[in-house]
GUVEX-722505 format. One record per residue (C-alpha): residue in three letters; x, y, z. Coordinates in nm, 2 decimals, m for minus. Each point is the difference from the previous one (the first is absolute). Layout:
BEGIN
<r torro="ALA" X="X" Y="Y" Z="Z"/>
...
END
This chain:
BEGIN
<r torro="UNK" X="m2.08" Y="m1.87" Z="2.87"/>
<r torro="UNK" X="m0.25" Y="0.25" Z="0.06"/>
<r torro="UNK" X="0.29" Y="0.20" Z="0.31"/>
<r torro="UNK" X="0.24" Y="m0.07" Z="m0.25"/>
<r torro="UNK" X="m0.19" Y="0.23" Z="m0.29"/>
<r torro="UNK" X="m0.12" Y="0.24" Z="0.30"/>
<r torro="UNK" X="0.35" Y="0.00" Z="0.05"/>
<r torro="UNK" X="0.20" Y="0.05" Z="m0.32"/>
<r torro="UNK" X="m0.35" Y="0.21" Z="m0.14"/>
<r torro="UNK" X="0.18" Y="0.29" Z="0.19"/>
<r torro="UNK" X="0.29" Y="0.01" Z="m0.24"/>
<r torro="UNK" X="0.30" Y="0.00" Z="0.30"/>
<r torro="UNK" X="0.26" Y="0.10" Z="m0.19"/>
<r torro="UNK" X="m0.20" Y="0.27" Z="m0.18"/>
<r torro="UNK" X="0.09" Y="0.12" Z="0.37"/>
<r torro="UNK" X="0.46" Y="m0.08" Z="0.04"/>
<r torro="UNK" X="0.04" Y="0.38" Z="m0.12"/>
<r torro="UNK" X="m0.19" Y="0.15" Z="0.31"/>
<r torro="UNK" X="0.13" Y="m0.30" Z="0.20"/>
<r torro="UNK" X="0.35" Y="0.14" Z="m0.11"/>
<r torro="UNK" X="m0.03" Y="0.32" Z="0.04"/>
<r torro="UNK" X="m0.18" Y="m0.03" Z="0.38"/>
<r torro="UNK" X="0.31" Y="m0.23" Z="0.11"/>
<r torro="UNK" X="0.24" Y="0.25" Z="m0.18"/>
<r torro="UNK" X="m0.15" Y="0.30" Z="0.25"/>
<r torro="UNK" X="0.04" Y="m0.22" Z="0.30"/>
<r torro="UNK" X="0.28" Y="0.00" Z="0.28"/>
<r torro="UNK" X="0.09" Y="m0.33" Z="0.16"/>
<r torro="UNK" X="m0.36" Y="m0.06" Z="0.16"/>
<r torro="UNK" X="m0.26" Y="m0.10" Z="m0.25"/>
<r torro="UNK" X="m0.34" Y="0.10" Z="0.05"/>
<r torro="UNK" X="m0.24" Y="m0.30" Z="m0.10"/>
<r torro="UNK" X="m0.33" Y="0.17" Z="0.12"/>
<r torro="UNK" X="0.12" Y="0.30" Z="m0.27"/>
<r torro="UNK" X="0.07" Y="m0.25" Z="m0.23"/>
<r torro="UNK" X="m0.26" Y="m0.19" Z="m0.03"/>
<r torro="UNK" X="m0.22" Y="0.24" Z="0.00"/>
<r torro="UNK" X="0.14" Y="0.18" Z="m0.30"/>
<r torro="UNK" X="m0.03" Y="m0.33" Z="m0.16"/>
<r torro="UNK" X="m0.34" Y="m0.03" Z="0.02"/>
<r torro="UNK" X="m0.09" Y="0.33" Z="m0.10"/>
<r torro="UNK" X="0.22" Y="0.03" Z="m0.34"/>
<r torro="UNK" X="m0.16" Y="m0.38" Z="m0.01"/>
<r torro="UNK" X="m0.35" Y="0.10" Z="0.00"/>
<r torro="UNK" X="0.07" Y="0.32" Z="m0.24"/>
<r torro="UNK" X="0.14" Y="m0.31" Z="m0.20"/>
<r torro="UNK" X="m0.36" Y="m0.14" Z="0.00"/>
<r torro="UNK" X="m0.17" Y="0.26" Z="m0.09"/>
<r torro="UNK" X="0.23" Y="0.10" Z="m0.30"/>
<r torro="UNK" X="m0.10" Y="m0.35" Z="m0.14"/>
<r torro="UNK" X="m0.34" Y="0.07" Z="0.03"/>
<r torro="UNK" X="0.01" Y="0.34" Z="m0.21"/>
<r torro="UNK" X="0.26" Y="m0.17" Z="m0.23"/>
<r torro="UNK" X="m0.13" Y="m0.32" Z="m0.08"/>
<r torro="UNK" X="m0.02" Y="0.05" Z="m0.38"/>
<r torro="UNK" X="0.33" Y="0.19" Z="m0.07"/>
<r torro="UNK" X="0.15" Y="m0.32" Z="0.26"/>
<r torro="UNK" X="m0.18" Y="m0.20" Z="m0.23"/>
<r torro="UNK" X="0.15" Y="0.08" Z="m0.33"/>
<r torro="UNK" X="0.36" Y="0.02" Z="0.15"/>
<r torro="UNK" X="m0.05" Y="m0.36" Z="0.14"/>
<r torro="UNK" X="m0.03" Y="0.12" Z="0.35"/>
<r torro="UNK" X="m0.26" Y="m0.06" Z="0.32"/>
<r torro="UNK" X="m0.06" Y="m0.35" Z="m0.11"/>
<r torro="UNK" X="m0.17" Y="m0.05" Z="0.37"/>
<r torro="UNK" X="m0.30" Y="0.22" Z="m0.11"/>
<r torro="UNK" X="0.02" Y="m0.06" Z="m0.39"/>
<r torro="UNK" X="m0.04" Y="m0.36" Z="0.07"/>
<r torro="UNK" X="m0.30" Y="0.00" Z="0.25"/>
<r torro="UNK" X="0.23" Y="m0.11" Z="0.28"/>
<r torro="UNK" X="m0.09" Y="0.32" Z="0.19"/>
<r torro="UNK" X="m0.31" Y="0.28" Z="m0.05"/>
<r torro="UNK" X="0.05" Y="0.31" Z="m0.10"/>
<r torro="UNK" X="m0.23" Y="0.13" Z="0.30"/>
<r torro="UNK" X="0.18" Y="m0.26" Z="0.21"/>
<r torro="UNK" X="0.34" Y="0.20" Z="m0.06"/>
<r torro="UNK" X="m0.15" Y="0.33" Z="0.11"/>
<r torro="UNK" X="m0.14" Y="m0.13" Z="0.34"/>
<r torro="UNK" X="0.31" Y="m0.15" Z="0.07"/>
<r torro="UNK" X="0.25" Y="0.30" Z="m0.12"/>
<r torro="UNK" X="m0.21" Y="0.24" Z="0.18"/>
<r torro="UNK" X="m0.04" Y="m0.22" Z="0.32"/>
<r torro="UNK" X="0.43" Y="m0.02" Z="m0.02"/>
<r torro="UNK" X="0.04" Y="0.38" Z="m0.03"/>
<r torro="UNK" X="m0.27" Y="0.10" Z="0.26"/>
<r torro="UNK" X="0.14" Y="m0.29" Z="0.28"/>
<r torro="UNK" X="0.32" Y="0.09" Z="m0.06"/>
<r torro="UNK" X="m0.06" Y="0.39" Z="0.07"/>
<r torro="UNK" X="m0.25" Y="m0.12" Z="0.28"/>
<r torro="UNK" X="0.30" Y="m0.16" Z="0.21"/>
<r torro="UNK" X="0.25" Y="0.28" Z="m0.08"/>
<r torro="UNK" X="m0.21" Y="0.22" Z="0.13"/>
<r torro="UNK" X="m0.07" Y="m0.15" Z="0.28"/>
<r torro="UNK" X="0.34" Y="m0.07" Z="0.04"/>
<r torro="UNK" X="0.16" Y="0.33" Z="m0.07"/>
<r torro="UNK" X="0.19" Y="m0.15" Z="m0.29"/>
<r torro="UNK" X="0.08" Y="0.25" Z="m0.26"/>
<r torro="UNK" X="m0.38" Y="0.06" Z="m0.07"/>
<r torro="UNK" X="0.05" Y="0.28" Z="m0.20"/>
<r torro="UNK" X="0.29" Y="m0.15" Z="m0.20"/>
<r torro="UNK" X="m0.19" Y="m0.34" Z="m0.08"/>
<r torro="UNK" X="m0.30" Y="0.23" Z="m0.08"/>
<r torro="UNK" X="0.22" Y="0.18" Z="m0.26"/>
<r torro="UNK" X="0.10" Y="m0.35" Z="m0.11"/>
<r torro="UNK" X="m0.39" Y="m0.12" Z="m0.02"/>
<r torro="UNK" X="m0.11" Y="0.35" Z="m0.20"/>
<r torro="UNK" X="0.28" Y="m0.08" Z="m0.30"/>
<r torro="UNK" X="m0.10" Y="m0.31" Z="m0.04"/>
<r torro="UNK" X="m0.39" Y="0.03" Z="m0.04"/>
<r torro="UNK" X="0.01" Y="0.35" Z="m0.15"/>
<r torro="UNK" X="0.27" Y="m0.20" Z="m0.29"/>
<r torro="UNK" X="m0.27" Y="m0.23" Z="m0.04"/>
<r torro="UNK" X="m0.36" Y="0.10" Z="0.07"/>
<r torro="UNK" X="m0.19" Y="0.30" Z="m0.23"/>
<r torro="UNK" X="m0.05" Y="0.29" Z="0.03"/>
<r torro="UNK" X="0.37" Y="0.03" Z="0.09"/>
<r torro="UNK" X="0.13" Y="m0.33" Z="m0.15"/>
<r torro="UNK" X="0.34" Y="0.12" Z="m0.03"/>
<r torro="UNK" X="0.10" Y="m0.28" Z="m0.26"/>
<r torro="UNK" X="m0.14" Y="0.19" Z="m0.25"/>
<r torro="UNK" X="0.15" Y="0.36" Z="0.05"/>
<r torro="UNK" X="0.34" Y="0.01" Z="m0.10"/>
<r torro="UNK" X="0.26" Y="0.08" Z="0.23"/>
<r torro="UNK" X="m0.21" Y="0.01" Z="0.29"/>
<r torro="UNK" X="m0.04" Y="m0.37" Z="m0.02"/>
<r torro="UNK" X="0.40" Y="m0.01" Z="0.02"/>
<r torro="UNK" X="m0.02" Y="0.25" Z="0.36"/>
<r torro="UNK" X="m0.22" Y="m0.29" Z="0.09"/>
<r torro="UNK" X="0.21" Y="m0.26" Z="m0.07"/>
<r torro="UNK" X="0.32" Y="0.12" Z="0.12"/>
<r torro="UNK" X="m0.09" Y="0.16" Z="0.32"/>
<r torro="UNK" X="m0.21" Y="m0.27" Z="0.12"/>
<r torro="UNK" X="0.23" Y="m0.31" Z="m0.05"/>
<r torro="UNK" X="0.31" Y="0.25" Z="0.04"/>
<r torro="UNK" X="m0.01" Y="0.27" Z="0.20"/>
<r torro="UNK" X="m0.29" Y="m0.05" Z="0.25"/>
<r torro="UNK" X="0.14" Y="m0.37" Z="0.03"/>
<r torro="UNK" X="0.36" Y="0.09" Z="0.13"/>
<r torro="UNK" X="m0.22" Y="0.27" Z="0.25"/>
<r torro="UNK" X="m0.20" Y="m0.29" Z="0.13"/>
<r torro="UNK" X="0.33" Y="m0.21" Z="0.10"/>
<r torro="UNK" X="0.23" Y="0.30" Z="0.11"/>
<r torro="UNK" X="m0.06" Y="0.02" Z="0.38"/>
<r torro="UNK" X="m0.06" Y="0.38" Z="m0.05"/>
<r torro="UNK" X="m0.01" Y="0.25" Z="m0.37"/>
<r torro="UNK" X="0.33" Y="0.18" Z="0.13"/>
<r torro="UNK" X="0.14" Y="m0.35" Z="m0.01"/>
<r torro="UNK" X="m0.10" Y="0.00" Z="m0.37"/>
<r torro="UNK" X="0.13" Y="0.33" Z="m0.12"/>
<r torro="UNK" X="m0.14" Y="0.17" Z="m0.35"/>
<r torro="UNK" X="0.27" Y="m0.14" Z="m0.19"/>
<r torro="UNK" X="m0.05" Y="m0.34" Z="0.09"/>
<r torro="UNK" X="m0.35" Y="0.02" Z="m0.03"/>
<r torro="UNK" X="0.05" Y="0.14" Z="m0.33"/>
<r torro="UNK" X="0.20" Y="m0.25" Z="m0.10"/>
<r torro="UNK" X="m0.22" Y="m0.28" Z="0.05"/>
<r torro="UNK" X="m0.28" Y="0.20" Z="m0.16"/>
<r torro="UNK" X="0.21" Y="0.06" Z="m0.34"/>
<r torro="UNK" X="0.09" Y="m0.36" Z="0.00"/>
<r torro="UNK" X="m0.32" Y="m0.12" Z="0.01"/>
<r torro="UNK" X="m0.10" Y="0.28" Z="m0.30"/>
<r torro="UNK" X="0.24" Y="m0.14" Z="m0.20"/>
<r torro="UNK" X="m0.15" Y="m0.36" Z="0.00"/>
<r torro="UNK" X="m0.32" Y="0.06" Z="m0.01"/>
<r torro="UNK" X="0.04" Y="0.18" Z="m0.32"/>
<r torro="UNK" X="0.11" Y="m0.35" Z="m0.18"/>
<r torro="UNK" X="m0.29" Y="m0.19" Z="0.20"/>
<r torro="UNK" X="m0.21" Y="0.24" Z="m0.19"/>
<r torro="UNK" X="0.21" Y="m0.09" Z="m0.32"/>
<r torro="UNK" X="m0.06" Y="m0.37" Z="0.05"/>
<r torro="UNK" X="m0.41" Y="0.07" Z="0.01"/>
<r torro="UNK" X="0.00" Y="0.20" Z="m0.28"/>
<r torro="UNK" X="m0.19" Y="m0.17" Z="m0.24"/>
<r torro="UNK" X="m0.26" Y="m0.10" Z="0.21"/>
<r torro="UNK" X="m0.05" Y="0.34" Z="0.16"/>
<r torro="UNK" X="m0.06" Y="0.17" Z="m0.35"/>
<r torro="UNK" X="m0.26" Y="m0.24" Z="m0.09"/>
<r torro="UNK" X="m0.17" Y="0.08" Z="0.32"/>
<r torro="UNK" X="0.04" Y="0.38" Z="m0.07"/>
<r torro="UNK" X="0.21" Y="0.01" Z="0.35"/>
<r torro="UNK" X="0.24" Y="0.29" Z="m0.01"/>
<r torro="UNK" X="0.30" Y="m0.05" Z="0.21"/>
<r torro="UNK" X="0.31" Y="0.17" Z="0.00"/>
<r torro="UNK" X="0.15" Y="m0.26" Z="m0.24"/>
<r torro="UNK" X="m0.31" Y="m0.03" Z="m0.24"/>
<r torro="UNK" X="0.05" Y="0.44" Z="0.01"/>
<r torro="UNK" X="0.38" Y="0.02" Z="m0.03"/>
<r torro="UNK" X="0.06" Y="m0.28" Z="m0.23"/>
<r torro="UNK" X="0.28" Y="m0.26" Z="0.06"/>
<r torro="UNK" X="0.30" Y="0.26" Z="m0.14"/>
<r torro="UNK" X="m0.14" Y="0.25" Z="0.27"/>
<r torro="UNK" X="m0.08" Y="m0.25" Z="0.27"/>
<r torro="UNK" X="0.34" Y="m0.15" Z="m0.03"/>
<r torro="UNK" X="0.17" Y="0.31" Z="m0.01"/>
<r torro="UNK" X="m0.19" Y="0.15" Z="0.29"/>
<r torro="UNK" X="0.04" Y="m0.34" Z="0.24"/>
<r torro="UNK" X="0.37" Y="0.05" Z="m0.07"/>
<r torro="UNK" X="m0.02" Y="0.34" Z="0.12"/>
<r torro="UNK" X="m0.11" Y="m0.09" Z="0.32"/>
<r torro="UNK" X="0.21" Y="m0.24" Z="0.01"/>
<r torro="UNK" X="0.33" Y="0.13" Z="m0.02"/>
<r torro="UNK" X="m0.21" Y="0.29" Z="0.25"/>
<r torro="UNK" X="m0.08" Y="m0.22" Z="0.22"/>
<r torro="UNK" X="0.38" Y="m0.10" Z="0.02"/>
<r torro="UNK" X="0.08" Y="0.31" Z="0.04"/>
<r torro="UNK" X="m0.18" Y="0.04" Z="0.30"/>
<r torro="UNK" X="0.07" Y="m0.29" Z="0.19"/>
<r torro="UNK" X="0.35" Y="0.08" Z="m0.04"/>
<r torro="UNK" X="m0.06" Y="0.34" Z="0.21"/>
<r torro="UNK" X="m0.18" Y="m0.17" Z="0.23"/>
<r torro="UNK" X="0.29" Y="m0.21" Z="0.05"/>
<r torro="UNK" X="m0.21" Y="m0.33" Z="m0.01"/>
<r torro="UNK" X="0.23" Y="m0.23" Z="m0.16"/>
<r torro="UNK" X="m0.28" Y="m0.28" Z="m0.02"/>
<r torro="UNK" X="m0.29" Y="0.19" Z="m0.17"/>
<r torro="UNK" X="0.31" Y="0.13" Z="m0.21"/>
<r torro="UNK" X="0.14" Y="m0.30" Z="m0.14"/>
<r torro="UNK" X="m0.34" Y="m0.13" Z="m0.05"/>
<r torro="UNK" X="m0.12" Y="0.34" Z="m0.18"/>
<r torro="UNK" X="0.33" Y="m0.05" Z="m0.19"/>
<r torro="UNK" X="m0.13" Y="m0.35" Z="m0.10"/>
<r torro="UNK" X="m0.33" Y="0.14" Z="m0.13"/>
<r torro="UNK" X="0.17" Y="0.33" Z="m0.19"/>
<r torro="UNK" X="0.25" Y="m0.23" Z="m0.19"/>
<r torro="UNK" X="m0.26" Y="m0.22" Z="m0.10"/>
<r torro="UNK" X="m0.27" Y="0.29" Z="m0.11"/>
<r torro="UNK" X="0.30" Y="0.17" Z="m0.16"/>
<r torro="UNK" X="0.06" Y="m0.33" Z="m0.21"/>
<r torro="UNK" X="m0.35" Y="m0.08" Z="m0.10"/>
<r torro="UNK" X="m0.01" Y="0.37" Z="m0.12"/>
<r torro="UNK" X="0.29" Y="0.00" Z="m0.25"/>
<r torro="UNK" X="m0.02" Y="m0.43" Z="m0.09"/>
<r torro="UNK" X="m0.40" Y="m0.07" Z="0.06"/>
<r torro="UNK" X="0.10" Y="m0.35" Z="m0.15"/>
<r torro="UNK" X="0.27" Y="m0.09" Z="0.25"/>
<r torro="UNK" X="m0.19" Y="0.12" Z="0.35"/>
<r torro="UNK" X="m0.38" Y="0.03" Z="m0.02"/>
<r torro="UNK" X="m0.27" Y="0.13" Z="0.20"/>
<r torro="UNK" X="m0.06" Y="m0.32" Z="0.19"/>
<r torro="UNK" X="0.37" Y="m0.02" Z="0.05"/>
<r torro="UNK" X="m0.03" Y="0.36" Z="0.15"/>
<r torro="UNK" X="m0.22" Y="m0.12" Z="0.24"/>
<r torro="UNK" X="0.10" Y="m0.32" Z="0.12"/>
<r torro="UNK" X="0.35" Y="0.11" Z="0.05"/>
<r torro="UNK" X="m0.10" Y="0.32" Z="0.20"/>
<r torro="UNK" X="m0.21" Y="m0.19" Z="0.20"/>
<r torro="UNK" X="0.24" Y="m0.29" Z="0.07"/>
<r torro="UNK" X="0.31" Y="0.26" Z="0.06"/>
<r torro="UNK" X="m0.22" Y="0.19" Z="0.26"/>
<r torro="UNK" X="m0.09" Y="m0.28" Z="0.18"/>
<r torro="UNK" X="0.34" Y="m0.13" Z="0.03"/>
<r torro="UNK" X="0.10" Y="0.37" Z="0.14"/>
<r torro="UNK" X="m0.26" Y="m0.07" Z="0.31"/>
<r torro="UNK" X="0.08" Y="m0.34" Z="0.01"/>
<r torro="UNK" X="0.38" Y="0.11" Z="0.09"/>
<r torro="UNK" X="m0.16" Y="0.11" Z="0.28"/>
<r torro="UNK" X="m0.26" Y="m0.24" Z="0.10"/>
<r torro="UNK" X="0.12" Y="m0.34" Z="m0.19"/>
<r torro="UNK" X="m0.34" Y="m0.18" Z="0.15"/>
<r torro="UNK" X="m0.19" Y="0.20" Z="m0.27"/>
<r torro="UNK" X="0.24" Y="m0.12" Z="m0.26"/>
<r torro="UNK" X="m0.10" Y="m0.34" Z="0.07"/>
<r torro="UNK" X="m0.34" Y="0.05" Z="0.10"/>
<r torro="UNK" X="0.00" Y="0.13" Z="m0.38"/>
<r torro="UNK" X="0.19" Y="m0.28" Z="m0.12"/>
<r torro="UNK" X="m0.29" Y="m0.22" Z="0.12"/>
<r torro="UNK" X="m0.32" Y="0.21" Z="m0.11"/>
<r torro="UNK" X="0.14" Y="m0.01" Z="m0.37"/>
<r torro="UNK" X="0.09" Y="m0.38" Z="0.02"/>
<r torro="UNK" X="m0.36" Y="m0.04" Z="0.10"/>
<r torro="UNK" X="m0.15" Y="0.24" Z="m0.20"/>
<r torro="UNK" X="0.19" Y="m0.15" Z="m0.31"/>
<r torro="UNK" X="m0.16" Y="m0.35" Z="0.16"/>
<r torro="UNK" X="m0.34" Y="0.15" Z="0.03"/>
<r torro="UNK" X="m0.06" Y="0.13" Z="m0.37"/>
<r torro="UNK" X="0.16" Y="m0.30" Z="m0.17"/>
<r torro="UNK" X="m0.23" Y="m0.18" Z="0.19"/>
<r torro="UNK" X="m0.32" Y="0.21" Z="m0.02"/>
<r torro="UNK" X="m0.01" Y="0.16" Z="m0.33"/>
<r torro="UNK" X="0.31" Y="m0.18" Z="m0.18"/>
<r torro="UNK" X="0.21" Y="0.30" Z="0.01"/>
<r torro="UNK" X="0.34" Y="0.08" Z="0.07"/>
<r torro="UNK" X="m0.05" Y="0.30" Z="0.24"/>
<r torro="UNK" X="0.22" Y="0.19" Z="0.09"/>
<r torro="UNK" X="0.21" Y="m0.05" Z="m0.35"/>
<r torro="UNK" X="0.38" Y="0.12" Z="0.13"/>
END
């Protein structure tokens, strides 16, 4: 039980965006080192985030592994800094995109640790967000950046924008109590809506110059939906937002690499397994 909580205590599908995204910038090979190295530096920035937002997790019914004493706080800092620091180590070392993954590595602590902490400085903790799961994640597949192109890379960057904007919607509560000032808690949900479906329909709009018909039918997923939750809020919510985004990206890459499809299929089967077991909880609720 204890590999199993190692295991799942990294959230993994906190991470299917930037596994998205990475497959979405590759050719036909797929570069695993790359891969799984980005993995376990966004994983370990996921670790440390938990740490600095244990009682804002808390109060929106998140991080049960370190609210319930399963993990220590000090335990999750050792470990997401050991992640992050191995996994530059070996591309390094390997010549594998350092500076990329280290752009990767910098978003993600500087959005959770002070004096930066990018959470709580609004709009710069959606830059964070969307050009570290986005963006920099379709660089670290492509097999070069003139194989990504600034429109595509813009693409994936909007797309991202305009879901994290209703994750910060879905926190809302629990980040005001905490006096945690994200985008959403600044903007309000009129403004947040309105803004993710901006970038939305943007992001669209890029990915159709690019002439990527897969990041454009999946940004198309995303804008419809965003543009429905911002004129009927009671018929598509935030978590809708979200979980639709997420699953229409992942079937784009999947097009391409249908392994990850069912690799994915799997990891939320077990997940689902895993929390009904362990904490009585039906995660993730589709």
């Amino acid at each position: 039980m204890r590999l199993l909580d190692a295991f799942f205590a990294l959230r993994p599908l906190v991470l299917v965006p930037a596994w998205s995204f990475f497959l979405l910038g590759c050719d036909a090979a797929f570069p695993a080192l790359r891969f799984g190295l980005l993995s376990a530096v966004l994983a370990g920035a996921y670790l440390v985030n938990q740490v600095t937002d244990f009682e804002s997790d808390r109060l929106n019914g998140k991080g049960l592994f370190l609210q319930r004493g399963i993990f220590t706080r000090h335990a999750y800092l050792w470990w997401g800094v050991g992640l992050a620091i191995g996994a530059l180590g070996v591309a390094l070392l390997r010549q594998e995109r350092f500076v990329w993954l280290g752009t990767a590595a910098a978003l993600g602590f500087a959005y959770s640790v002070p004096p930066l902490r990018l959470v709580s400085r609004p709009g710069f903790d959606l830059a964070a967000n969307a050009l570290g799961y986005g963006g920099v994640a379709l660089v670290l597949g492509a097999p070069s950046l003139p194989a990504v192109g600034a429109l595509r890379f813009a693409a994936c960057t909007l797309a991202v924008a305009c879901v994290f904007l209703h994750t910060t919607l879905l926190d809302l509560e629990g980040d005001r109590r905490t006096h945690k000032r994200t985008s959403g808690v600044a903007l309000g949900p009129a403004a947040a809506r309105a803004g993710a479906a901006a970038a939305g329909a943007a992001a669209v709009a890029c990915a159709v110059a690019a002439k990527s018909p897969g990041i454009a039918a999946a940004s198309s997923a995303t804008a419809l939906l965003a543009a429905i939750a911002l004129l009927r809020p009671e018929v598509v919510s935030s978590r809708t937002v979200v979980v639709g985004a997420t699953a229409a990206f992942a079937v784009a890459a999947g097009v391409r690499f249908p392994a990850f499809l069912i690799a994915l299929f799997l990891l939320v089967v077990a997940t689902r397994l895993y929390y009904r077991h362990r904490f009585a909880l039906r995660y993730p609720a589709l």
